[in-house]
C-alpha positions as CSV (number, residue, x, y, z in Angstrom):
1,X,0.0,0.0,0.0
2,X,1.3,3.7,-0.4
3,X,3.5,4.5,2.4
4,X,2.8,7.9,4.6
5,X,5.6,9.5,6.5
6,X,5.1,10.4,10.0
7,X,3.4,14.0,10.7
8,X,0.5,13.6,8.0
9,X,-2.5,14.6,9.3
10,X,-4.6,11.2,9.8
11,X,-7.8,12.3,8.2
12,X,-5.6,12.5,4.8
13,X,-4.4,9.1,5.4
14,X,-7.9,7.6,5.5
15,X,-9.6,5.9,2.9
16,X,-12.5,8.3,3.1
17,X,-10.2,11.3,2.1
18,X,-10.6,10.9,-1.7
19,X,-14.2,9.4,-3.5
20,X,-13.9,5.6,-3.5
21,X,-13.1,5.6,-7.4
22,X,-10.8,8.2,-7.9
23,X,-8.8,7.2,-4.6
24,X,-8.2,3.9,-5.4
25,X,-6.8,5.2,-9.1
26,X,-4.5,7.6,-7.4
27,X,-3.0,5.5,-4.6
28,X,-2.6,2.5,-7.4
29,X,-1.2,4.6,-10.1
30,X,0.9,6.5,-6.9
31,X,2.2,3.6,-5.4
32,X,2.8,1.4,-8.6
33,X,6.0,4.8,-9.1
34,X,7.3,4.4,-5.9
35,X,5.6,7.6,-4.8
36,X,5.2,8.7,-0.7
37,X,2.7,11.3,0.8
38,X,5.5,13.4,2.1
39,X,2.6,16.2,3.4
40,X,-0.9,16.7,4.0
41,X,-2.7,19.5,5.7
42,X,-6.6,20.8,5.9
43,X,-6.3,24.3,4.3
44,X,-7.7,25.8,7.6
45,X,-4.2,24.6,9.3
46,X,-2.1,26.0,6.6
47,X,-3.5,29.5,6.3
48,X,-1.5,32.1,7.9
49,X,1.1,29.4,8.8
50,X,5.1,29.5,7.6
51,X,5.5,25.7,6.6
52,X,8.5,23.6,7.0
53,X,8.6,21.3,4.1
54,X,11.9,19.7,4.8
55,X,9.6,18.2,7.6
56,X,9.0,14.2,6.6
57,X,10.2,14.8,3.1
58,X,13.6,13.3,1.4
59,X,16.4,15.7,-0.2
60,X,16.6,15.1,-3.7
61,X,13.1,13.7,-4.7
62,X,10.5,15.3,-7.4
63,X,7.3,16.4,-5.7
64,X,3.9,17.4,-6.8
65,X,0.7,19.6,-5.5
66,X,-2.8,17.1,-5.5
67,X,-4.9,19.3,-7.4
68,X,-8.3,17.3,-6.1
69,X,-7.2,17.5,-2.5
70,X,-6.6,21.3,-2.5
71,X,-9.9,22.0,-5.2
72,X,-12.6,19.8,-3.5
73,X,-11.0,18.8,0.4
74,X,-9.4,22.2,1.1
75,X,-6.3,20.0,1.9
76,X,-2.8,21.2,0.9
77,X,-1.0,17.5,0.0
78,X,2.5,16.9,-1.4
79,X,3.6,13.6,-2.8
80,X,7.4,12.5,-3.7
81,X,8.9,10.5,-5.9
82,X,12.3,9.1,-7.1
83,X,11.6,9.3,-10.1
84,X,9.8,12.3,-12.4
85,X,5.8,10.5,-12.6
86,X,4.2,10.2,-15.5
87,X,0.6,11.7,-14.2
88,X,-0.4,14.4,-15.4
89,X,0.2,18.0,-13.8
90,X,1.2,21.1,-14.4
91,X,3.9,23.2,-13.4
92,X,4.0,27.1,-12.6
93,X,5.7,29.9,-13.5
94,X,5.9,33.3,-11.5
95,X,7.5,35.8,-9.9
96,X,9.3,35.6,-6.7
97,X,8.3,39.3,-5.5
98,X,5.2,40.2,-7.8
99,X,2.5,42.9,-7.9
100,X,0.6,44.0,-4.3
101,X,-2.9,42.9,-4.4
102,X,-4.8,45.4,-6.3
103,X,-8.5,46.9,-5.2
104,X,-9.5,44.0,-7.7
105,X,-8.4,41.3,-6.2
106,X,-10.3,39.6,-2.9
107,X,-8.6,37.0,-0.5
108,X,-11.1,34.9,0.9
109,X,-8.9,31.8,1.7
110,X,-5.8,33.7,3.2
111,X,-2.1,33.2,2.5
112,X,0.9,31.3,3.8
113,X,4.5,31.0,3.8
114,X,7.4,28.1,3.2
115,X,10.2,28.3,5.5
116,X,13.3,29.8,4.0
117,X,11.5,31.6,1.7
118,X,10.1,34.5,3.2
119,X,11.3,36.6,1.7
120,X,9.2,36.0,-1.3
121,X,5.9,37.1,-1.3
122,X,3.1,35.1,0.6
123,X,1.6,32.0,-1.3
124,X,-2.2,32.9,-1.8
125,X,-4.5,30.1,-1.3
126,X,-7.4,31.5,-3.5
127,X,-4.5,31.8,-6.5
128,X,-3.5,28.1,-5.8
129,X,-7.2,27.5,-6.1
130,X,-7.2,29.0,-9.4
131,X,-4.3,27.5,-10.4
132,X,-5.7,23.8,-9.7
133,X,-9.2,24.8,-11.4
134,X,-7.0,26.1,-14.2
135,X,-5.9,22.8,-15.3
136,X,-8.4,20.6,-14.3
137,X,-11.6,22.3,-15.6
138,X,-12.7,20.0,-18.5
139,X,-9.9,17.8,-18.5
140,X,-11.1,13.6,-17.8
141,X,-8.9,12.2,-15.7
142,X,-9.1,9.5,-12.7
143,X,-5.7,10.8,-11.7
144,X,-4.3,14.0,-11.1
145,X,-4.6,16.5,-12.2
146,X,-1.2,17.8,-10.1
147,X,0.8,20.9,-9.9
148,X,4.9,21.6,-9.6
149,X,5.5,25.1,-8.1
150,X,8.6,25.6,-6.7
151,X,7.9,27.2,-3.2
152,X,6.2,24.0,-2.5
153,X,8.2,21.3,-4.8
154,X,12.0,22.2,-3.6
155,X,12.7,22.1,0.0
156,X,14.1,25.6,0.5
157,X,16.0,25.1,3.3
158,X,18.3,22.1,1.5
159,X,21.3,22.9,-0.6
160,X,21.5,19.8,-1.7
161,X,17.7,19.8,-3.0
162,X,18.0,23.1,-4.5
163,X,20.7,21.8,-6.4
164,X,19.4,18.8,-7.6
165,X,16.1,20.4,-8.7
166,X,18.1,22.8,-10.7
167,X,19.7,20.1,-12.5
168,X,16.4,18.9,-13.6
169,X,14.6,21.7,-14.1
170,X,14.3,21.3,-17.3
171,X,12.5,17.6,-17.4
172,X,10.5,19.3,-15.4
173,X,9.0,21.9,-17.5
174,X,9.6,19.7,-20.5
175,X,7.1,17.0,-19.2
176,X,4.0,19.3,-17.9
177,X,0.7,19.0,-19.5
178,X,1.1,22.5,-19.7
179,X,2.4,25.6,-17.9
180,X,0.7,28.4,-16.1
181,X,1.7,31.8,-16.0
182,X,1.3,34.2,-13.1
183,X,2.3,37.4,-14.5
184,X,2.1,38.9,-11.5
185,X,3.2,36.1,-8.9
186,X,1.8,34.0,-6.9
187,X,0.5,36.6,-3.8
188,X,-2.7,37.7,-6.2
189,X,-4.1,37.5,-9.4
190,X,-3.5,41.0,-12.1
191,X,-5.6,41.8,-14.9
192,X,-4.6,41.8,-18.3
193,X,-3.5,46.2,-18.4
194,X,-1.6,45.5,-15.3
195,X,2.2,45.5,-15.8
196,X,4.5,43.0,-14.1
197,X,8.1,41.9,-14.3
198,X,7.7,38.6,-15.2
199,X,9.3,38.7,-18.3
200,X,12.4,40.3,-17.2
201,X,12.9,37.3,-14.8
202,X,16.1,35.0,-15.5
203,X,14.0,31.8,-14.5
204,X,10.8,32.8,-16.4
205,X,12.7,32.2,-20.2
206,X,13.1,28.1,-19.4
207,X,9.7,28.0,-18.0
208,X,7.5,29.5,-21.1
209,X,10.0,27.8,-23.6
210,X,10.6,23.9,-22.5
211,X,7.3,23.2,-22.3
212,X,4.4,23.0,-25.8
213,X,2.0,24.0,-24.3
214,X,1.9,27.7,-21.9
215,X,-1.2,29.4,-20.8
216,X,-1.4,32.7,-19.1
217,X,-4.2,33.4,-15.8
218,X,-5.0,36.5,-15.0
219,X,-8.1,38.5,-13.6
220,X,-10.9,38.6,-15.5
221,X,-12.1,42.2,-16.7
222,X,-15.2,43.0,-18.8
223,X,-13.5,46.6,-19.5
224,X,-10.8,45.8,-21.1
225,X,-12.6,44.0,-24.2
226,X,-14.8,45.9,-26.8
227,X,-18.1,46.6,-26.2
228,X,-20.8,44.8,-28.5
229,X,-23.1,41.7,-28.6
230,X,-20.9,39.9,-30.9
231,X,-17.8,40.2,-27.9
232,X,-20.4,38.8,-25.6
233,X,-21.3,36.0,-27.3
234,X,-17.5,34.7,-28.1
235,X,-16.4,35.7,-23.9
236,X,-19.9,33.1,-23.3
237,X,-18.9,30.7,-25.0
238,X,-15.5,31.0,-23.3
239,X,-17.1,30.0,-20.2
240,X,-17.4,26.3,-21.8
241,X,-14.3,24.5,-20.5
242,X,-15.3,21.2,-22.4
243,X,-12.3,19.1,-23.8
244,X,-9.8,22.2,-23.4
245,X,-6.3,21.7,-24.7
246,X,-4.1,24.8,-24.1
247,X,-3.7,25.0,-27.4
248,X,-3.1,28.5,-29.4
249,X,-5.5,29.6,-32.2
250,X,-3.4,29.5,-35.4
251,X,-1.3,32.7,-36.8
252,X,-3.2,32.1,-40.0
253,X,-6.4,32.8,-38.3
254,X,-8.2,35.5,-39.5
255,X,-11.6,35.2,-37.1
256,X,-12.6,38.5,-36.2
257,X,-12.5,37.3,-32.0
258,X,-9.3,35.5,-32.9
259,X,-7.8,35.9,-29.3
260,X,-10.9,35.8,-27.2
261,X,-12.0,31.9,-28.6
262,X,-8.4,31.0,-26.8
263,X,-9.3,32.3,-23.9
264,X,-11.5,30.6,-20.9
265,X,-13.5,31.5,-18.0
266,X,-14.2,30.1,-14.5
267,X,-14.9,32.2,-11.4
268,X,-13.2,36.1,-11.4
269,X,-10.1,34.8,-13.1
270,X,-9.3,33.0,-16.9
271,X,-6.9,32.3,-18.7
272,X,-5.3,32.5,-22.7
273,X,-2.4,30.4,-23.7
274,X,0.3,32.3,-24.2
275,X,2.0,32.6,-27.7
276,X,-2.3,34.0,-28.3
277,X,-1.1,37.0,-25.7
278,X,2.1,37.7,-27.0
279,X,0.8,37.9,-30.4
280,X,-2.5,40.3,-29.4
281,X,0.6,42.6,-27.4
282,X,3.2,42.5,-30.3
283,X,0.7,42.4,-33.9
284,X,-1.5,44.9,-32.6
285,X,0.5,48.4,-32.7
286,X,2.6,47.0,-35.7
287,X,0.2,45.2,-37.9
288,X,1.4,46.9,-40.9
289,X,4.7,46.2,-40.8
290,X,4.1,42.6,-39.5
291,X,1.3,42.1,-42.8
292,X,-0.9,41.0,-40.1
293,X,-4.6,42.2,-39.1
294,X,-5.2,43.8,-35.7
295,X,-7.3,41.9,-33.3
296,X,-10.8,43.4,-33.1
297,X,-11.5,41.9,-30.1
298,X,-9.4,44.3,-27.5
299,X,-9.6,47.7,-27.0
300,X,-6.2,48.2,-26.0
301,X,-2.9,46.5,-26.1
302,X,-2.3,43.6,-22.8
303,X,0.6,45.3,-20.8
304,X,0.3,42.6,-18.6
305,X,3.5,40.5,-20.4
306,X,5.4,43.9,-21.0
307,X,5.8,46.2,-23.9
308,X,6.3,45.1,-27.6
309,X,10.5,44.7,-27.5
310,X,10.4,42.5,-24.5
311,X,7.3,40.3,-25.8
312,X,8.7,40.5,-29.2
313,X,11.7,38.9,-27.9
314,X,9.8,35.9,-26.4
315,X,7.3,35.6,-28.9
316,X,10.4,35.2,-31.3
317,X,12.0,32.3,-29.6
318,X,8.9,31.2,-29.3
319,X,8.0,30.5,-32.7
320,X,11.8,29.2,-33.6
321,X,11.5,26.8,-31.4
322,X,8.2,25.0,-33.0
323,X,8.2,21.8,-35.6
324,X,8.8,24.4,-38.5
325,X,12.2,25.2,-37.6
326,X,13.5,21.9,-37.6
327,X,16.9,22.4,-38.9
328,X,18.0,25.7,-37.9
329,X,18.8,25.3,-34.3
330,X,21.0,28.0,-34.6
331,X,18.1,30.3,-34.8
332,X,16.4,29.1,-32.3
333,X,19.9,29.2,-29.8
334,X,20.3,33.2,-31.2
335,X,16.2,33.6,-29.6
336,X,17.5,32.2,-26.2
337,X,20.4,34.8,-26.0
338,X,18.6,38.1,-27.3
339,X,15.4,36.8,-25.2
340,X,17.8,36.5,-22.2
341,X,19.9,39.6,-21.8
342,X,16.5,41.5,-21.3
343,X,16.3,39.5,-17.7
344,X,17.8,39.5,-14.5
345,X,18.0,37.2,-11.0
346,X,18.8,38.3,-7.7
347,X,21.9,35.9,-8.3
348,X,24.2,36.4,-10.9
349,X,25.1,32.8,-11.6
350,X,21.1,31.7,-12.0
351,X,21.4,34.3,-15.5
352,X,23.5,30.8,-16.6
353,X,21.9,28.4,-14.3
354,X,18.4,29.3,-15.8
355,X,18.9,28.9,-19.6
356,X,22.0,26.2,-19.8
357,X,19.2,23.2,-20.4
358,X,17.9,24.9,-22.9
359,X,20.8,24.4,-24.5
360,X,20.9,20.5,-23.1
361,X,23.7,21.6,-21.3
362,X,23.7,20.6,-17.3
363,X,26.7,22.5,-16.0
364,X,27.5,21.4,-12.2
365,X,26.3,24.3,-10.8
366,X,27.9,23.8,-7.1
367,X,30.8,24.5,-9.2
368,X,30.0,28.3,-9.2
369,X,30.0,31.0,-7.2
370,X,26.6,32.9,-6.8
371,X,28.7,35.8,-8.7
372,X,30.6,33.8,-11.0
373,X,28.7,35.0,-14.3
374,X,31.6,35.1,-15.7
375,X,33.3,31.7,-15.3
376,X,29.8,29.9,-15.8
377,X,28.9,31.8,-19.0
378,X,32.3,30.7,-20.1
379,X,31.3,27.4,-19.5
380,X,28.3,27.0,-20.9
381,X,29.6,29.0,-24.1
382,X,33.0,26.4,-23.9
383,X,30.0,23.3,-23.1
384,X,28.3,24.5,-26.9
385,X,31.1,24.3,-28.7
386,X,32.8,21.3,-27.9
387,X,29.4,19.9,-28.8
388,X,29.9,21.1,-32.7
389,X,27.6,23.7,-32.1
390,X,27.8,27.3,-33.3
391,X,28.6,30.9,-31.5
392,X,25.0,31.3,-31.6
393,X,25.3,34.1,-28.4
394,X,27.5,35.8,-30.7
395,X,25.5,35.6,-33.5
396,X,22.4,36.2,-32.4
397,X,23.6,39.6,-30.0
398,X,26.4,41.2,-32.0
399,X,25.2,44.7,-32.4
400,X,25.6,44.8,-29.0
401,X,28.3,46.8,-26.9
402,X,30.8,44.2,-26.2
403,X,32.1,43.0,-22.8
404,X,35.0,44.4,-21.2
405,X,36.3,41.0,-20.5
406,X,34.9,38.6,-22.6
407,X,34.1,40.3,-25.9
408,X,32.0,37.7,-27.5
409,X,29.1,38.2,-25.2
410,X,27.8,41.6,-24.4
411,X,28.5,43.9,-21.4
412,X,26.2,42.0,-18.6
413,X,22.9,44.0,-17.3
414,X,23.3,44.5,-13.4
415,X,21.3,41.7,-11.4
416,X,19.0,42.4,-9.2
417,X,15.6,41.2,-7.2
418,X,12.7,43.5,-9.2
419,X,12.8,45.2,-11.7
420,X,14.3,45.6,-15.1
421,X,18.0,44.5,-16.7
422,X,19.8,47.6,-17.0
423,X,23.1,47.7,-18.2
424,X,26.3,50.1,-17.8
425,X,27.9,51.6,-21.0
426,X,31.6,52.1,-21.3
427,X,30.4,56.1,-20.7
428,X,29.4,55.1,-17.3
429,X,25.7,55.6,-18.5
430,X,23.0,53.5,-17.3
431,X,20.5,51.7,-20.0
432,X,17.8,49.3,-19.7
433,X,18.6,46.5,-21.6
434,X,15.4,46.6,-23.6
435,X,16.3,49.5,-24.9
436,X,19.7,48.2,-26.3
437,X,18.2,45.0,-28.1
438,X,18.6,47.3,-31.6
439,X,18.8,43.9,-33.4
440,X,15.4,43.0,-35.9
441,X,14.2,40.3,-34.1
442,X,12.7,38.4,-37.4
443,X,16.2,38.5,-38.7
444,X,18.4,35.5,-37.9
445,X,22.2,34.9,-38.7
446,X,22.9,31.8,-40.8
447,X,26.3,30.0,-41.0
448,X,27.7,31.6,-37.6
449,X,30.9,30.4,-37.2
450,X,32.0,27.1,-34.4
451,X,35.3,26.6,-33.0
452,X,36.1,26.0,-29.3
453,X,36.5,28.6,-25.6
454,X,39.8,28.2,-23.4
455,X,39.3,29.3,-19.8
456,X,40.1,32.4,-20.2
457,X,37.4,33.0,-22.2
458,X,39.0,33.6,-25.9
459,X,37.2,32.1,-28.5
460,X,38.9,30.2,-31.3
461,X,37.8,30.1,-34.7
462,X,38.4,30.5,-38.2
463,X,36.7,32.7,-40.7
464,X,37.5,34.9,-43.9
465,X,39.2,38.2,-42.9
466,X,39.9,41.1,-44.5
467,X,42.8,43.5,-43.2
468,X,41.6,47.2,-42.1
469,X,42.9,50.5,-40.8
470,X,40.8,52.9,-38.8
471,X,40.3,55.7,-40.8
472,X,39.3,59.3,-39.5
473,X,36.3,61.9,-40.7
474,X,38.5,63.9,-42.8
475,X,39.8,61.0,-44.4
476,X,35.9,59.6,-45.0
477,X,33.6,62.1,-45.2
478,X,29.8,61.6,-45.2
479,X,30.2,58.0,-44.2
480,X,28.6,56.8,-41.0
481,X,26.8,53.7,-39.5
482,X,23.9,54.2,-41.8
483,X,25.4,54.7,-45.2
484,X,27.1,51.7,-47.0
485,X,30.3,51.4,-48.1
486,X,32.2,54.2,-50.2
487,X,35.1,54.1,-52.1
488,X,37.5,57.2,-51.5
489,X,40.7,58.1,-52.8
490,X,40.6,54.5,-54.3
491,X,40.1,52.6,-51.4
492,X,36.3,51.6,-49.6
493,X,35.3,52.8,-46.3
494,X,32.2,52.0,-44.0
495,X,31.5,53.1,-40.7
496,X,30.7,50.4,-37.8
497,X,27.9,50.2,-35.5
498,X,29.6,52.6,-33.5
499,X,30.5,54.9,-35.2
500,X,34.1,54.0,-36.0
501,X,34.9,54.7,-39.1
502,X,37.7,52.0,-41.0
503,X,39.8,51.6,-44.6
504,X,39.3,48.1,-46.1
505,X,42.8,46.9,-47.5
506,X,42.0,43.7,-49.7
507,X,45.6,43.0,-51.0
508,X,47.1,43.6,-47.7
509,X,49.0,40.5,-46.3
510,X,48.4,39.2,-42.5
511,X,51.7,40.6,-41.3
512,X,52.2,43.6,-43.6
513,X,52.5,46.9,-41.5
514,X,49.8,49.4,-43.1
515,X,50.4,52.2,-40.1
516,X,51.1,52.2,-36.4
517,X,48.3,51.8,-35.1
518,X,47.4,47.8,-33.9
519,X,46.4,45.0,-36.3
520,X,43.1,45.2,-37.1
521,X,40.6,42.9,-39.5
522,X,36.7,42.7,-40.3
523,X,36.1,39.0,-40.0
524,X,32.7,37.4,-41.8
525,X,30.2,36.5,-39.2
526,X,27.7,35.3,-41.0
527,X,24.8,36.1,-43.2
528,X,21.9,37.8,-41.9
529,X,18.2,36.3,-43.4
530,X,14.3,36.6,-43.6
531,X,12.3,34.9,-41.1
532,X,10.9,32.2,-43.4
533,X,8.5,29.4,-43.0
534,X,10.6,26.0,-43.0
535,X,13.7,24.9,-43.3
536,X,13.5,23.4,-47.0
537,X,12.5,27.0,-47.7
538,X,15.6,28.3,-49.9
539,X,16.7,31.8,-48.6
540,X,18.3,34.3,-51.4
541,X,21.9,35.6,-50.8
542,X,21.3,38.0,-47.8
543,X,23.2,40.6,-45.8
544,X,27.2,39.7,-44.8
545,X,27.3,40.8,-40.8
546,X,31.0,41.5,-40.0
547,X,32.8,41.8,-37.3
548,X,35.7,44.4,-36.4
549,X,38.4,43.1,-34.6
550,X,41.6,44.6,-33.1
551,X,44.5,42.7,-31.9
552,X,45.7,43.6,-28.4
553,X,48.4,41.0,-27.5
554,X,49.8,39.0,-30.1
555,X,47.6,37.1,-32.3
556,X,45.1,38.0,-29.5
557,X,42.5,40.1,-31.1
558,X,39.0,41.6,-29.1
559,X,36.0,43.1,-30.7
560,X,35.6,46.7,-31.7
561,X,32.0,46.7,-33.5
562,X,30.3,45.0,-36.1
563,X,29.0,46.1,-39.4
564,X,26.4,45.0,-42.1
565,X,26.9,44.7,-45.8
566,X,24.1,44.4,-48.1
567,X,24.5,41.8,-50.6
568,X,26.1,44.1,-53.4
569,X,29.0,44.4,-51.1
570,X,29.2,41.1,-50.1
571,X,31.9,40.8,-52.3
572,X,34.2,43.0,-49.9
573,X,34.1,40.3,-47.3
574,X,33.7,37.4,-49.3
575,X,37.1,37.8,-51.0
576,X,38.7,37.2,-47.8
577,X,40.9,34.5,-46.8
578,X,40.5,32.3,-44.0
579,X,42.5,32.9,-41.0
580,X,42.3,31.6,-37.7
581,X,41.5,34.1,-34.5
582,X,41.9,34.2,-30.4
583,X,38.8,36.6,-29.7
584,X,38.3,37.5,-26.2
585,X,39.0,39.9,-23.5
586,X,40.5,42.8,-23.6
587,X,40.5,43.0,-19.7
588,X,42.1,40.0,-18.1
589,X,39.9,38.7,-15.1
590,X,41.0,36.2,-12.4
């Protein structure tokens, strides 16, 4: 029979604690994976309470939320297992410290805490509520179904755990039935104008990309839709939770109420999967320039994911990351990096920690320092490589301001607890990083180049170079970073992203002195394509990105800039001969 460890409240040990039926399915189907009841509380004992979890439960084990018990017995139960079960639940993704509880939002059910996390906000019993009827409204099932949430699946007072849940964090999401957004954590449910941070939270990338399926709950406002008949019949018919799958109304859909059939009801709160939100936030302001129609439907644009960079960003790596881009995991890898360096984590070392399985790369993260960006960025970035895998953080952020000390990867955004990345420029100027993301985000680099990352951060590779001199305003002017190339006083000349303006020497040897100033080269990156719709799709001959380089020790170059050639220049690049480089630094770090 299933076991029950000591502490567990008798009445959820009984038999009469679950209906006949669906108890004997979930003890079978429990105890036939080796699963314990590691806690089980009436709701009435748990509210206002700060719970210790490590209490009766086993370091190192998953654990799930009963989503009957909490929904129909007001009883807060956890079960363990050794191994990940293959019932059905859901997990959750929040915020640590979200929104306050607006005038909106009522508590009826009260809130309680998990020891060694108070410092987070308050768990809310009447969210966890919603969360459960979330997932289980219209869905047949005889077990589950059950919920992972990490306040209440890692034991927060065990190293050991924490560590070991990170390290499978990623089955984790990857398994779920589907995952459940609370924009605005997990202390109160926000409507859909409210702003939140969740999408500038390191954790929150991995949770709304690993799993298929991602819906979003939030508070349910009649204001915030169109007025009309029509509107009312489509938010009725919501209300029918029949046979619901998560699943997102297609991009090809050109219903009127296109958003509004995703979307459910139950209660005050529903919910709309979420690559339906992030397309009603990003199409709707730039239909025109996306070629698609403006939802109807809403009289305003949700603000509740964020503003159209930072949903943009997501919705991107989204969609790269779907059947259709089979192929081209490069373009999906260059999503991950541009949709990360718009988020920050109270520790420094989760910015890695958070998106290395995305990457199926499970770095031992006791290894690191809870400041050591730094040496665990350089190994995940070293992990990539020596897996024959391409620069792809390169690719995918090079219009970026490089980093003092590791010039492949951009200047890092400060961490922090709330708020937004922000990041300090060489001026000393502070910028938030959304701001900074300059790159298209339908654009994607193809053919970035692989090689392998020494310690010390220095990234070898090799790649067609071209030999260049910097070159100053009287010598070029008229050119800068927005006009192409120009040939002066027989010779071409651009100006980089920043401004620099350089002289491209195409018969100039590696080792031939042109002035006396350091060795410099522009070195192909890659080309720069169209978002297209498959990968058997051919692509026409697209932009050359390039990068400047500038050597700083011997055969130790670091990058300067980058610059794009449109394809009648290609040939400035492409005549180039391939040389290996050392790219990293310039700064030396310990």
């Amino acid at each position: 029979m299933i076991k029950f460890k000591a502490g567990i409240s008798r009445r959820a040990a009984g038999t009469n604690s679950l209906p006949n039926h669906r108890g004997a399915h979930l003890r079978e189907s429990i105890k036939a994976q080796g699963g314990q009841l590691s806690f089980c509380k009436p709701l009435q004992d748990v509210r206002n309470a700060t719970l210790d979890l490590a209490e009766g439960s086993t370091p190192c084990r998953f654990r799930l939320v009963d989503c009957y018990s909490l929904i129909h017995e007001d009883e807060l139960c956890i079960y363990e297992f050794e191994q990940l079960p293959t019932v059905p639940y859901a997990a959750v993704s929040y915020v640590w410290r979200g929104n306050p509880p607006g005038s909106d939002w009522k508590d009826q059910l009260g809130t309680f805490s998990v020891k060694g996390a108070e410092d987070g906000d308050p768990i809310s019993l009447d969210v966890l509520k919603y969360v459960g009827n979330a997932v289980s409204l219209g869905l047949e099932t005889d077990v589950g179904p059950f919920l992972w949430l990490d306040r209440l699946c890692l034991l927060q007072t065990d190293k050991s755990d924490k560590s070991w849940q990170i390290s499978n964090m990623h089955k984790i999401y990857k398994s779920c039935m589907v995952c459940v957004v609370l924009p605005g954590g997990i202390r109160g449910l926000v409507k859909l104008d409210e702003e939140t941070a969740w999408i500038h939270r390191g954790w929150t990338l991995q949770e709304a990309l690993m799993p298929e399926k991602v819906i979003v709950l939030f508070l349910f406002s009649r204001d915030f839709f169109d007025k009309g008949d029509e509107v009312d019949k489509v938010l009725k018919a919501g209300e029918n939770s029949d046979k619901q799958d998560f699943s997102p109304s297609g991009r090809g859909d050109r219903h009127p109420h296109v958003y509004l059939r995703t979307m459910k009801r139950f209660g005050a709160a529903a919910w709309m999967p979420l690559d339906s939100l992030l397309d009603a936030t990003t199409v709707n302001p730039h239909w025109k320039m996306t070629m698609m129609w403006p939802p109807s439907d809403m009289s305003d644009n949700p603000s509740i994911l964020g503003g159209y960079t930072e949903c943009n960003l997501l919705r991107m790596a989204r969609t790269a990351s779907i059947s259709a881009y089979e192929g081209r995991e490069e373009w999906r890898e260059q999503a991950i990096w541009r949709a990360s360096f718009i988020r920050t984590s109270s520790r420094p070392v989760d910015m890695v920690f958070s998106i290395m399985q995305l990457f199926n790369v499970n770095l031992d993260t006791t290894k690191f320092d809870e400041d050591d960006r730094l040496g665990a960025t350089i190994a995940l970035a070293s992990e990539i490589l020596r897996r024959g895998k391409t620069a792809s953080w390169l690719s995918g952020l090079y219009t970026l301001d490089p980093g003092p000390q590791i010039c492949t990867f951009p200047r890092f955004p400060n961490t922090s607890a709330a708020g937004k990345a922000v990041v300090k420029k060489e001026n000393g100027d502070e910028v938030e990083m959304v701001e900074e993301m300059k790159i298209p985000t339908f654009r994607w680099l193809d053919n970035a180049p692989g090689g392998s990352m020494g310690q010390d951060g220095y990234f070898t590779f090799t790649r067609a170079a071209v030999r260049i001199t910097r070159a100053s305003s009287t010598d070029a002017p008229g050119i800068d970073q927005h006009s192409g190339p120009e040939a002066i006083d027989g010779f071409m000349h651009f100006a980089a992203e920043d401004g620099s303006l350089w002289r491209i020497h195409p018969d100039a040897s590696d080792t031939q002195r042109l002035d006396d100033r350091p060795r410099a080269f522009m070195v192909l990156l890659g080309v720069q394509v169209g978002h297209i719709i498959s990968a058997e799709e051919p692509e026409p001959e697209g932009d050359c990105i390039v990068l400047v380089i500038e050597e700083h020790a011997p055969e130790r170059f670091h990058k300067i800039s980058s610059f794009l050639f449109w394809p009648g220049f290609n040939y400035l690049i492409r005549q180039g001969k391939d040389r290996q480089f050392q790219l990293g630094g310039p700064e030396a770090f310990q």
